[in-house]
Wavefront OBJ file of the C-alpha trace (Angstrom):
o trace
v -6.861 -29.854 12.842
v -6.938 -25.885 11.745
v -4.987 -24.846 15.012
v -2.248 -27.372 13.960
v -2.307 -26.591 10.545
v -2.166 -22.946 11.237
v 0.961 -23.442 13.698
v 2.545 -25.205 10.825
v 2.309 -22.904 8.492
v 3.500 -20.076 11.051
v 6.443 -22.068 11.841
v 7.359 -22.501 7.964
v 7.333 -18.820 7.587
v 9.423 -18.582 10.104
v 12.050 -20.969 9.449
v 11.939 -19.793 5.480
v 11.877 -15.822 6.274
v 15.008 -16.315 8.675
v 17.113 -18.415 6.825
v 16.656 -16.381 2.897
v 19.745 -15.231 1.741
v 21.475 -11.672 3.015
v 19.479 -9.079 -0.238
v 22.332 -6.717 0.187
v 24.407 -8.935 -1.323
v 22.832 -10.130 -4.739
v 24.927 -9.887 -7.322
v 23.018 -9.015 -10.315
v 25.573 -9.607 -13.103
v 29.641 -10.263 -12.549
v 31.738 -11.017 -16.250
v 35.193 -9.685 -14.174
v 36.944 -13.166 -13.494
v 40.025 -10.996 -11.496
v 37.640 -9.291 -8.799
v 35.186 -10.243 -6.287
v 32.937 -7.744 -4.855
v 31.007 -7.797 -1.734
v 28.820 -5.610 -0.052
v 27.669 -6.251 3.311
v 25.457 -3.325 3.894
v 24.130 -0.437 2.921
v 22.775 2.589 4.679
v 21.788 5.831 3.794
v 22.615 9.063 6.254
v 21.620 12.631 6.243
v 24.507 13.450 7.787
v 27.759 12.007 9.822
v 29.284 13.021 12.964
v 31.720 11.954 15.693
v 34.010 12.262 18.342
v 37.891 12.194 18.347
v 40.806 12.588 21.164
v 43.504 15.109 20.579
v 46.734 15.637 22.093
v 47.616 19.581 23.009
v 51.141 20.541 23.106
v 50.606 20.975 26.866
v 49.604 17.298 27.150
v 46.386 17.916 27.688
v 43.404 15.719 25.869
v 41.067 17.217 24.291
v 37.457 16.149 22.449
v 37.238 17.380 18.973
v 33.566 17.020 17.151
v 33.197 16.222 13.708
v 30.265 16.762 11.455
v 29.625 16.213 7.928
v 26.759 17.144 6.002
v 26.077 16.336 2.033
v 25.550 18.972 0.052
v 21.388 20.884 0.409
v 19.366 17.954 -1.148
v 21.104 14.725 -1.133
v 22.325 12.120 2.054
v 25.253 9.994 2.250
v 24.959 6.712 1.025
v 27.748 3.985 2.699
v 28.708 0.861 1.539
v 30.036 -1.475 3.522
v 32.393 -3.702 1.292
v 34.872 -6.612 0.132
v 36.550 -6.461 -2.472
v 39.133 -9.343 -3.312
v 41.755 -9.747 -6.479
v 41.049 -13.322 -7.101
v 43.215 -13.584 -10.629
v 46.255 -12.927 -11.701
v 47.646 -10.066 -13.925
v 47.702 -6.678 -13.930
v 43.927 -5.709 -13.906
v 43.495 -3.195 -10.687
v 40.155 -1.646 -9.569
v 39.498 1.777 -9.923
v 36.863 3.689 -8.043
v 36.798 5.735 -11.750
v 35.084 2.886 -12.954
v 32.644 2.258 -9.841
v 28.937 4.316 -9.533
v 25.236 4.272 -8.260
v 22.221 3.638 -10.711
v 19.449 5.047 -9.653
v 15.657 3.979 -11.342
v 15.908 7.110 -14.173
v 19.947 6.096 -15.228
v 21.448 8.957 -13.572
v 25.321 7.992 -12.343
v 26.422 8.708 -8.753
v 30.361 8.617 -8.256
v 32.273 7.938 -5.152
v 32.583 10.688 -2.680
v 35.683 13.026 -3.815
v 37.001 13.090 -0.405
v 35.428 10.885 2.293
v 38.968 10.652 4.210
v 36.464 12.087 6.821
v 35.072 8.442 7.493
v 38.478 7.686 9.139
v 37.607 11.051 11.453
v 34.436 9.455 12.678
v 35.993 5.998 13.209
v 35.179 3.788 9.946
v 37.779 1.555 8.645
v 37.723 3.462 5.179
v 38.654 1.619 1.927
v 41.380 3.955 0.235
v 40.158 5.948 -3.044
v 43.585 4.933 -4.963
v 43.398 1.669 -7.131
v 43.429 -1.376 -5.236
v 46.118 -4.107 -6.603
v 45.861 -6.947 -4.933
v 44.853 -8.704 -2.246
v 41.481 -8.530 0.095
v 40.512 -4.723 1.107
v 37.752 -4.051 3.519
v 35.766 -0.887 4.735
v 33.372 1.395 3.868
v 33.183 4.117 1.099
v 30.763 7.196 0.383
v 28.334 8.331 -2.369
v 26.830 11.573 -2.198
v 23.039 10.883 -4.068
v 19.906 12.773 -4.049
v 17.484 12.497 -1.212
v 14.407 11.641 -3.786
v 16.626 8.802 -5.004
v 17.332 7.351 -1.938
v 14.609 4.868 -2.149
v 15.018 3.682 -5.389
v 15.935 0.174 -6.402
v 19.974 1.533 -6.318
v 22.536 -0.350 -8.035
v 26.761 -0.538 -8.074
v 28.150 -0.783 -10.670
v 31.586 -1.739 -11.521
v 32.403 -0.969 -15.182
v 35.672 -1.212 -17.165
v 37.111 -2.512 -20.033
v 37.348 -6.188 -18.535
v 33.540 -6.557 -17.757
v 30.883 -5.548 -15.234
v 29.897 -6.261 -11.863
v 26.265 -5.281 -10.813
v 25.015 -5.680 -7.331
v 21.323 -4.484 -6.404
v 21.497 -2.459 -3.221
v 19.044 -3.269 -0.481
v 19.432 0.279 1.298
v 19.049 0.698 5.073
v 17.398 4.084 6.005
l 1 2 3 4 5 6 7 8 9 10 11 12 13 14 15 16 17 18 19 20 21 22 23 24 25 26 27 28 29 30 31 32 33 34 35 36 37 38 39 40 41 42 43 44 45 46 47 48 49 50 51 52 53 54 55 56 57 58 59 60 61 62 63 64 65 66 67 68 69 70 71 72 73 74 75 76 77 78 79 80 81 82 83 84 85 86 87 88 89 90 91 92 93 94 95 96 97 98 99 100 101 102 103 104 105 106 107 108 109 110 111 112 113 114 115 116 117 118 119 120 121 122 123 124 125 126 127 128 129 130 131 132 133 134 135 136 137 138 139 140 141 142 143 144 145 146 147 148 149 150 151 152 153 154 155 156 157 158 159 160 161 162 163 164 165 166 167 168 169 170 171
């Protein structure tokens, strides 16, 4: 009776711990009726590199190497997203308006420049203001290594609402 009991129970934990719902995706608060946000993972990286094809002149191919490094005490933090205009009007999304929360409050903005994710082959999602439509990709933060395990949030803030989604980070 305790060996079938047991098995039971193992095969409920089973069954419950592979069927709970994706934590990379909970969406803590959304008020912005005009844009969905989705983000599919995220993973933290001490630094990024990659390999490339050129062309010479001569017709010859040749293999460039790309690295990228954050700045002495942070990592690279990349979010794979979603992001979808599902109303009507003029109401765009700006990355000025998008940031990391770490525990303590402190704001982390988007990479200035991470064209270089296109270098290393990510589908990157453009820094200008998306209008409309469905955009996916990935996009950088730069944060600070001792914040990388804290419970890390996105924010998307502007004069419409917010959008909060609690970041279950991959290391």
């Amino acid at each position: 009776m305790i060996k079938k009991s047991i098995t039971l129970i193992l095969i409920l934990v089973v069954i419950f711990t592979g069927c709970r719902q994706n934590p990379q995706n909970l969406i803590v608060e959304d008020t912005i009726e005009t844009w969905d946000v989705q983000i599919n993972q995220a993973t933290v990286a001490v630094g990024l590199d990659g390999t490339t094809s050129a062309l010479k002149y001569n017709g010859e191919i040749v293999q460039l190497e790309h690295e990228h490094i954050p700045a002495e005490g942070n990592v690279f933090l990349l979010l794979d997203m979603v992001i979808e205009k599902t109303g009507v009007g003029t109401d765009v999304f700006s990355w000025q308006y998008a940031f990391i929360l770490d525990n303590d409050g402190n704001k982390y903005w988007r990479h200035r420049n991470d064209s270089f994710l296109e270098q290393l082959g990510y589908n990157r999602i453009r820094g200008a203001d998306l209008t409309l439509g469905e955009t996916r990709g990935k996009v950088c933060f730069e944060i600070p290594v001792d914040v990388a395990n804290d419970d890390l949030l996105f924010i998307y803030e502007n004069e419409h609402g917010i959008i909060k989604i609690s970041l279950n980070v991959i290391h």
